[in-house]
C-alpha positions as CSV (number, residue, x, y, z in Angstrom):
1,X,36.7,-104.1,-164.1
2,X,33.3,-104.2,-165.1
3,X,30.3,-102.5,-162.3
4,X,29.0,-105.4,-161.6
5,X,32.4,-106.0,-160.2
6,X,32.8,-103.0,-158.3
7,X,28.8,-102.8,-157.4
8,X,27.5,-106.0,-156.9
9,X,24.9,-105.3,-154.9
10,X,22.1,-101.8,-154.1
11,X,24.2,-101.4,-150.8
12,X,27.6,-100.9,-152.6
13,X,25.3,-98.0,-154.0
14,X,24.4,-96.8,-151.0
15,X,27.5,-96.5,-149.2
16,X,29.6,-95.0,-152.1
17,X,26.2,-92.3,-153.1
18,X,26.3,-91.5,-149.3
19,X,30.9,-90.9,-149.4
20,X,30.1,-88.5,-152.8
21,X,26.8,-86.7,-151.5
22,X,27.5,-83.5,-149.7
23,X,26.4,-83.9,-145.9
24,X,23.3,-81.6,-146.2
25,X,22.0,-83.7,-149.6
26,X,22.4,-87.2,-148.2
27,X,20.5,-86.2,-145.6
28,X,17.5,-84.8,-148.0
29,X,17.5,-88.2,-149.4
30,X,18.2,-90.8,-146.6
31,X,16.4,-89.1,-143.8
32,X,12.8,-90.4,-142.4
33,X,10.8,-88.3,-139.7
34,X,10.5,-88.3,-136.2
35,X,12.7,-90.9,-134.2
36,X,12.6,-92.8,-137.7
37,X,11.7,-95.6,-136.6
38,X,8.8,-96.1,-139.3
39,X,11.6,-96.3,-141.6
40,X,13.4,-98.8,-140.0
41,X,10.0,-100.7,-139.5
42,X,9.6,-100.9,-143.3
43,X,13.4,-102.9,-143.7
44,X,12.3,-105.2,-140.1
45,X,9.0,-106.0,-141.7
46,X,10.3,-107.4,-145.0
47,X,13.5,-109.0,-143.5
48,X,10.6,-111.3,-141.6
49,X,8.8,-112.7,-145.2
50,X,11.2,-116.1,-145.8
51,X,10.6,-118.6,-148.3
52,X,11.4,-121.5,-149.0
53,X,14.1,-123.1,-151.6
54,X,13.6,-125.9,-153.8
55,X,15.6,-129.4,-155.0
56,X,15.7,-130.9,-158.1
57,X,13.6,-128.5,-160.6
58,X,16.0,-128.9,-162.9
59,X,16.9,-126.0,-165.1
60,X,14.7,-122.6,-165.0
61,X,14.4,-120.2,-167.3
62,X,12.9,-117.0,-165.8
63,X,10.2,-114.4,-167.4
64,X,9.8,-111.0,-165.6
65,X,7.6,-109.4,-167.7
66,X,4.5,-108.1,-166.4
67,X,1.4,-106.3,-167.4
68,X,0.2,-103.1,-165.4
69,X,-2.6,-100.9,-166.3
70,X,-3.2,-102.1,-169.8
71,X,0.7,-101.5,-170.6
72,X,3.0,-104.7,-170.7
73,X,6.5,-103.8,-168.5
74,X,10.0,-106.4,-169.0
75,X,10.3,-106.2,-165.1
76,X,7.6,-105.7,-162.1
77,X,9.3,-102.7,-160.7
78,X,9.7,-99.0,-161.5
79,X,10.7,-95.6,-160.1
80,X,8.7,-93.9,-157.3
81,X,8.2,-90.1,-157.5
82,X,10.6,-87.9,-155.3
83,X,10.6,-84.7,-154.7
84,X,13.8,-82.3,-155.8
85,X,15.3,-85.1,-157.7
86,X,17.7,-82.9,-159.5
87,X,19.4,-82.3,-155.6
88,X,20.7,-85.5,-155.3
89,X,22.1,-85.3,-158.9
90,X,22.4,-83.2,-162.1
91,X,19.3,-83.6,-164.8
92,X,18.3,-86.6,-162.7
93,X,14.5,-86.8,-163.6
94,X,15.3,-87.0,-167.5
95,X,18.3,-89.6,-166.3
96,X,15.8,-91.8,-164.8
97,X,13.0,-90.7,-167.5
98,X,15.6,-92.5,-169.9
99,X,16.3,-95.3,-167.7
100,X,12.6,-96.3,-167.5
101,X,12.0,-96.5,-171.4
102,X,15.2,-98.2,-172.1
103,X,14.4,-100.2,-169.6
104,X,10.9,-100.4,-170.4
105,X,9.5,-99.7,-166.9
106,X,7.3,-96.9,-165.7
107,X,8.7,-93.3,-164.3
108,X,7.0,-91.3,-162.2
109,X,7.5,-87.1,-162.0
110,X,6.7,-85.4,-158.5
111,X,4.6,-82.4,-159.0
112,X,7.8,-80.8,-156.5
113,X,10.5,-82.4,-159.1
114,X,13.5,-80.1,-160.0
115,X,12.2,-80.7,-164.1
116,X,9.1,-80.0,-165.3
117,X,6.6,-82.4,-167.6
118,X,8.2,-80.6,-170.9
119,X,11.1,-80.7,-170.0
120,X,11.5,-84.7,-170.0
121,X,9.1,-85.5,-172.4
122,X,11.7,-85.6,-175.1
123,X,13.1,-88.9,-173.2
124,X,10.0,-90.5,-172.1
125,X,8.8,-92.7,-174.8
126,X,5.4,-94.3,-172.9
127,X,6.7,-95.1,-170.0
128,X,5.8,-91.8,-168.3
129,X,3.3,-91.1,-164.8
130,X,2.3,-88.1,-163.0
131,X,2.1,-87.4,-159.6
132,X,0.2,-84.9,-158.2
133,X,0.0,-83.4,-154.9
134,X,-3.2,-81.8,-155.1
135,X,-3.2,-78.3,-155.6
136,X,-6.2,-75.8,-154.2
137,X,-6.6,-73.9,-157.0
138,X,-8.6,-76.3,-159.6
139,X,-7.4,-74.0,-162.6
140,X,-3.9,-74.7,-161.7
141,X,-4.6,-78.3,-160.9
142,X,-6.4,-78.5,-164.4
143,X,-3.6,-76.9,-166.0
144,X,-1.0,-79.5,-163.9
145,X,-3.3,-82.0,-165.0
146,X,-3.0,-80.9,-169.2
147,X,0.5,-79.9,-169.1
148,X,1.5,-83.7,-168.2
149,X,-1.2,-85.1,-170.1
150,X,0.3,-83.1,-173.3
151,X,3.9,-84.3,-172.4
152,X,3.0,-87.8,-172.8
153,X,1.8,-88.9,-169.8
154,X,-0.4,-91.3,-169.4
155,X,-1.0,-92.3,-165.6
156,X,-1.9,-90.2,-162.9
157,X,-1.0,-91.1,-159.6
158,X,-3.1,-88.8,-156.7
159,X,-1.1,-89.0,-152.9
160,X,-4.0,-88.8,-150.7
161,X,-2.8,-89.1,-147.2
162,X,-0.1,-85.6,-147.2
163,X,-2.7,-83.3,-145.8
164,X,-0.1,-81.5,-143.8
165,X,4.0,-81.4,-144.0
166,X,6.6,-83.6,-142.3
167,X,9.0,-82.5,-140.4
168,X,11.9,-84.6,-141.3
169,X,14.4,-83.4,-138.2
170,X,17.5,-84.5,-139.6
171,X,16.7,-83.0,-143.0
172,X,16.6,-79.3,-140.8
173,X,19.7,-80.3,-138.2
174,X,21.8,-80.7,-141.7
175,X,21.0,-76.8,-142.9
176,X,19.0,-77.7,-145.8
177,X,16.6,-75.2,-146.4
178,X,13.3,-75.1,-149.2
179,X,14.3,-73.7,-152.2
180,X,18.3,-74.6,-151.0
181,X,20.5,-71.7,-150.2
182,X,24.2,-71.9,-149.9
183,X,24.6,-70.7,-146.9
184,X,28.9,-71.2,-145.6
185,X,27.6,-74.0,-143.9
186,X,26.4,-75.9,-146.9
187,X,29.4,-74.6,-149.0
188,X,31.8,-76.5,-146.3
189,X,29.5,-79.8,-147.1
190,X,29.8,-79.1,-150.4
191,X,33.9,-78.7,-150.1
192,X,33.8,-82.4,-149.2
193,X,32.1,-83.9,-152.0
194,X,34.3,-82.8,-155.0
195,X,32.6,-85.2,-157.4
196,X,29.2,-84.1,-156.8
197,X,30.4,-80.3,-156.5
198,X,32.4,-80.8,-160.0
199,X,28.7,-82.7,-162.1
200,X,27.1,-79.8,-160.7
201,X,29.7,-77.2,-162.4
202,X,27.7,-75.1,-164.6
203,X,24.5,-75.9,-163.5
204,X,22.6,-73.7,-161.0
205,X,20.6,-74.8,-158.1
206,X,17.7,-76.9,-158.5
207,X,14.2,-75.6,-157.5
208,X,10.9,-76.9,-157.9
209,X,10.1,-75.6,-161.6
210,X,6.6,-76.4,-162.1
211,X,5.3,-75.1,-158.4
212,X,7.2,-72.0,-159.7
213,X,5.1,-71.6,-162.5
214,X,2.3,-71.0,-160.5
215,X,4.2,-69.4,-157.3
216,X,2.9,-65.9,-158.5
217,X,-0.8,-67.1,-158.6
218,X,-0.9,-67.6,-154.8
219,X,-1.3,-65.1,-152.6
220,X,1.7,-64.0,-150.1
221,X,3.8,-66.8,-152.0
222,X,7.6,-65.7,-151.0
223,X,9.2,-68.8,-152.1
224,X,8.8,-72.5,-153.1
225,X,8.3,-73.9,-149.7
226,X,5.6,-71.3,-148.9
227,X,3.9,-71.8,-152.4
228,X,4.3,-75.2,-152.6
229,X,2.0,-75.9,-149.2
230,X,-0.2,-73.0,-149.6
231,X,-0.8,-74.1,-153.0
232,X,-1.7,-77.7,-151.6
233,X,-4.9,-79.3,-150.6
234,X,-6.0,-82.3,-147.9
235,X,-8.1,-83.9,-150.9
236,X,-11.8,-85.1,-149.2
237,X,-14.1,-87.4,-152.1
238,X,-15.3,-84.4,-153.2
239,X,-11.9,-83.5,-154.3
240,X,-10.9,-87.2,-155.6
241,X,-14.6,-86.7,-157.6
242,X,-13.2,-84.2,-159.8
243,X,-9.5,-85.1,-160.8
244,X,-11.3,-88.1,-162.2
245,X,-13.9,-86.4,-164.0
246,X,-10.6,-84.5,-165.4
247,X,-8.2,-87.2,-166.0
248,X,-9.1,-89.6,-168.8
249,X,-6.5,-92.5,-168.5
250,X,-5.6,-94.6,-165.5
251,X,-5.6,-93.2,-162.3
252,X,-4.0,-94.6,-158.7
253,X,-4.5,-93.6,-155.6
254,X,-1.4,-93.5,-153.3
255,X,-1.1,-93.3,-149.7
256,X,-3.3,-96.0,-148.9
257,X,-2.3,-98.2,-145.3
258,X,-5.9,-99.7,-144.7
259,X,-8.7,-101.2,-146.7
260,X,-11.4,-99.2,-145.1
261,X,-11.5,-97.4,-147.8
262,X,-11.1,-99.5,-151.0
263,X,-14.5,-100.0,-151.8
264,X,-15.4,-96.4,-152.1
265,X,-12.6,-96.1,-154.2
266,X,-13.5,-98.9,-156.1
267,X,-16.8,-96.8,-156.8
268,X,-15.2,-93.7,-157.7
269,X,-13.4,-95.6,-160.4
270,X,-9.7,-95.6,-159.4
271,X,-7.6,-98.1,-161.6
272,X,-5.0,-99.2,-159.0
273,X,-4.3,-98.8,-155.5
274,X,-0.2,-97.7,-154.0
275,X,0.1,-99.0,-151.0
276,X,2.9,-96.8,-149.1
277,X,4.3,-94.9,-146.1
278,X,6.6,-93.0,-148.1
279,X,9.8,-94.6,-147.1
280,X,8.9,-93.8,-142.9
281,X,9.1,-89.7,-144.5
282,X,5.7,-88.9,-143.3
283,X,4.7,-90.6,-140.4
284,X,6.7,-92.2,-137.8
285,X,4.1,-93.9,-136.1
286,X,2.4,-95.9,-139.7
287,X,3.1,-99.2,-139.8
288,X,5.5,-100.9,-142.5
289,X,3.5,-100.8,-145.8
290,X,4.4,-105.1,-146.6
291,X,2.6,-105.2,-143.5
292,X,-0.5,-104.3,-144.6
293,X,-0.6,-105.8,-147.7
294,X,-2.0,-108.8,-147.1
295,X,-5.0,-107.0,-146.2
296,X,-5.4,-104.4,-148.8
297,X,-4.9,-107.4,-150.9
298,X,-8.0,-109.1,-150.0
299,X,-10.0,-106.3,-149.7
300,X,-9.5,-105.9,-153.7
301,X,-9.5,-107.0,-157.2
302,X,-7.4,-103.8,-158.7
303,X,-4.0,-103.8,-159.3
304,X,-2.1,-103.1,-156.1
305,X,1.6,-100.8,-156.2
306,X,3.7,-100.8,-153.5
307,X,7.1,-99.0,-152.5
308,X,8.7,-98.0,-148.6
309,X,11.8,-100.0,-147.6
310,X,12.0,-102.0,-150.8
311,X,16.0,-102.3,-151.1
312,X,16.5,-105.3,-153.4
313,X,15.6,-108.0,-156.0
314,X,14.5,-110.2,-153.3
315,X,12.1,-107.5,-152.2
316,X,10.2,-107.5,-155.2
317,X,9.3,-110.9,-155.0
318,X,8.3,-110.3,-151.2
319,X,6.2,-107.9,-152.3
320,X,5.0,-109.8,-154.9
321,X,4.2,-113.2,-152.8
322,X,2.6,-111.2,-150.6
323,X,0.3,-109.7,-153.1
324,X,1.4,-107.0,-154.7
325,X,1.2,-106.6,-158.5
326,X,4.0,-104.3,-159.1
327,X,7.1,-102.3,-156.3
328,X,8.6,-99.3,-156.8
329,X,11.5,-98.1,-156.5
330,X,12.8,-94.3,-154.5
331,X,15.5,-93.8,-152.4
332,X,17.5,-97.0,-154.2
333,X,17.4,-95.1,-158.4
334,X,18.8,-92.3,-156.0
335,X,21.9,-94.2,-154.5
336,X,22.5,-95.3,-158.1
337,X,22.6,-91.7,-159.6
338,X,24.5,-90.2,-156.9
339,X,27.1,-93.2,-157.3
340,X,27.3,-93.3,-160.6
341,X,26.3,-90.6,-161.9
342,X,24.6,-91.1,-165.9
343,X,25.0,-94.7,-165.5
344,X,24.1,-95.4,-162.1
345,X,20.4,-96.1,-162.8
346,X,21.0,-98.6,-165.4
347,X,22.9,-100.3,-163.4
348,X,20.4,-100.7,-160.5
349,X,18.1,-102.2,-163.2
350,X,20.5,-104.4,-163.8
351,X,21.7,-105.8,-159.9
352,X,17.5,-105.6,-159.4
353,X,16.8,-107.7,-162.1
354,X,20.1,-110.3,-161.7
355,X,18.5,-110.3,-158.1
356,X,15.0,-111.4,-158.6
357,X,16.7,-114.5,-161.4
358,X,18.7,-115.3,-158.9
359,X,16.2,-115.7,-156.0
360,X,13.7,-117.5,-158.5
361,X,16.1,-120.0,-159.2
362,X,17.3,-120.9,-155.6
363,X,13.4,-121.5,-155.1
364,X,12.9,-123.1,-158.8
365,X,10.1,-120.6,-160.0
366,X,10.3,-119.1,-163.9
367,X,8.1,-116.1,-163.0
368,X,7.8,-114.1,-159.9
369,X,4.0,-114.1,-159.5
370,X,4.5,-117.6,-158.6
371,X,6.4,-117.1,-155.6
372,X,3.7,-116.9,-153.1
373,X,3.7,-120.7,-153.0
374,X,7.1,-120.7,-151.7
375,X,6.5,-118.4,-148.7
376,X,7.7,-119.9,-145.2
């Protein structure tokens, strides 16, 4: 029985990553913060943009590819950055690293990922982005800043809008603590997910690698959590000024909900903007990022990224009618890995992709910039 049999559709991912994830880890990846209702806001918000279907086009033959920031993609999506990757799954940033050039779609590192720039370059082909949570310290931000530069790659993306942490309730009610400690009450959660227990045989816990390169540099540092946001900054102009003095290739700016500020950053020469609420893990109050899109959108000529809530196929080409150039993908690579395991992110490419063919063709459309002419 082939996958596609077995996991038709992201959901089937979902349900059977959340039966193999230990308790303490599905909550790391599915939780939001607060009362969660910005994350819920973000799956309302798309469910509302409908479009219309079309008779007698005859037959379509559909083109995804797509060019992004001077780099030409097979399909308008990619993988977001999140944080501790290698939690929900073994070696999972060089898994999805490897998914995104076979694939040929972009990958993005978290500065807090379990694997360090070096330590998936040897995957990463061209396909490779950076983000960074800004760091205080500008020699260790300009040593972030070479380290992924010298591993190939090419894209920095700058979060602007985490000045302080979240505090992600249902993430602390499950145990989970920052680096993870296996305490007997995450050892029970553990006891009931053999298949995840039994992948991670051999391998030790993950921590954040590259913010414990530079955990000794800050003072009173006692383990990742505590370096990790003493090391960070709330980035001001000043700040965004010098990363791109110091980053010579394209740079986006994410966090953005509002287009108050586009045209400055227009004049400080950002390359794109990523519109996002981080998946409701921030901010329970924002509102759902394909909300304000249509905004942002008008407010700019740049290329616009966005991710938070994006589930499906048809989701992209929401995002897309609406006027986005290019969605990202988080929680959903996730499901896929912790499902699957090694082959579960392929596969998502795969149902993502059958998805959006199948959704252009029930509206007649070969490409899926085209879709905004179908919108209800």
């Amino acid at each position: 029985m082939s996958l596609h049999n077995r996991y038709p559709a992201a959901s089937d991912l979902r349900r059977a990553a959340k039966r193999r994830l230990p308790h303490f880890v599905w909550e790391f990846l599915d939780s939001g913060t607060g009362d969660e209702t910005g994350k819920s806001r973000n799956r309302a918000a798309l469910d509302k943009v409908l479009f219309r279907p079309d008779i007698l086009r005859g037959d379509v033959t559909t083109d995804l590819r797509c060019s992004l920031l001077g780099q030409q993609f097979d399909l308008p999506f990619g993988i977001a950055p999140v944080g501790m990757s290698g939690l929900i799954w073994p070696d999972a940033e060089r898994l999805l690293a490897t998914t995104a050039a076979r694939a040929n779609i972009p990958y993005t590192l978290s500065t807090v990922a379990s694997q360090t720039p070096e330590m998936v370059q040897p995957v990463l082909g061209d396909h490779g982005w950076f983000q960074l949570y800004p760091p205080k310290d500008k020699d260790i931000r300009r040593d972030m800043l070479r380290r992924a530069r010298d591993a190939g790659f090419e894209t920095l993306v700058l979060t602007v809008d985490v000045g302080v942490a979240s505090r992600r309730e249902r993430q602390v009610r499950s145990g989970l603590t920052t680096p993870p400690r296996l305490t007997p009450r995450l050892l029970s959660h553990i006891a009931q997910a053999p298949a995840w227990a039994w992948a991670y045989l051999g391998h030790p816990m993950p921590r954040m690698r590259m913010i414990d390169d530079y955990a000794g540099a800050v003072s009173g540092a006692a383990s990742n959590a505590h370096a990790g946001y003493q090391m960070r900054a709330a980035p001001d102009w000043d700040y965004l000024r010098e990363v791109r003095g110091e980053w010579h290739g394209p740079m986006v700016i994410k966090g953005i909900m509002s287009p108050e500020h586009i045209p400055a950053l227009e004049a400080e020469g950002v390359n794109a903007i990523w519109v996002s609420n981080h998946g409701g893990r921030q901010f329970d109050a924002a509102p759902a990022s394909i909300d304000v899109l249509p905004q942002i959108r008008a407010a700019t000529t740049l290329p616009i990224i966005i991710d938070s809530g994006f589930e499906t196929g048809l989701d992209v080409l929401r995002g897309l009618a609406l006027g986005a150039d290019f969605v990202m993908f988080g929680r959903g690579f996730h499901h896929a890995l912790a499902a699957l395991g090694h082959l579960g992110a392929d596969h998502f490419v795969d149902i993502v992709k059958k998805d959006i063919e199948a959704n252009l063709g029930q509206m007649g459309l070969s490409k899926p910039a085209e879709t905004a002419k179908n919108l209800v």
